[in-house]
C-alpha positions, 0 to 999 in steps of 0.5 A: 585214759586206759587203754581198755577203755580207748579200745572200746571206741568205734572210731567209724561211728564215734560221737566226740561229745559222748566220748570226752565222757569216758576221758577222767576230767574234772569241771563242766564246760558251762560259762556263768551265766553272770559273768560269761566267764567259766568256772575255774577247774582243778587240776587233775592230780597224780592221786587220781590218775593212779586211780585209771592204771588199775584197769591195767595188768600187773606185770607179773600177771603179764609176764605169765601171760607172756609164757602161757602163750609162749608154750601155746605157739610152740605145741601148735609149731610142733604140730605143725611140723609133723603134720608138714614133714614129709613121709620118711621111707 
């Protein structure tokens, strides 16, 4: 599951049937009603779950996020520094 999608979740009021929704699943969770047996599901493959990693960043876009708040944390050090700093005489 991507990780946008896990924190969409409200977990205080979370209906786990209505969750396993947003989970990338195949099948049903229906017996036969001849047999009782359930019906067999294929296995997810690595095709599809490649499919979900492309709600994520890539790295490079990640990296430059990275930078962009690097240079924001220290414009908003500095000024907090002159505004901290005591008056010289």
């Amino acid at each position: 599951m991507a990780r946008t999608a896990l924190a969409r979740f409200e977990f205080e009021h979370l209906d786990p049937s209505d969750a396993i929704e947003s989970f990338l699943h195949r099948g049903d969770f229906k017996a036969s009603r001849t047999t009782g047996a359930f019906t067999p599901i294929a296995p997810l493959t690595p095709a599809d779950i490649q499919s979900t990693r492309s709600e994520q960043p890539a790295a490079g876009d990640l990296l430059l996020a990275v930078r962009r708040m690097r240079e924001e944390f220290k414009a908003e050090i500095a000024k907090l520094t002159l505004v901290s700093a005591p008056p010289t005489n």
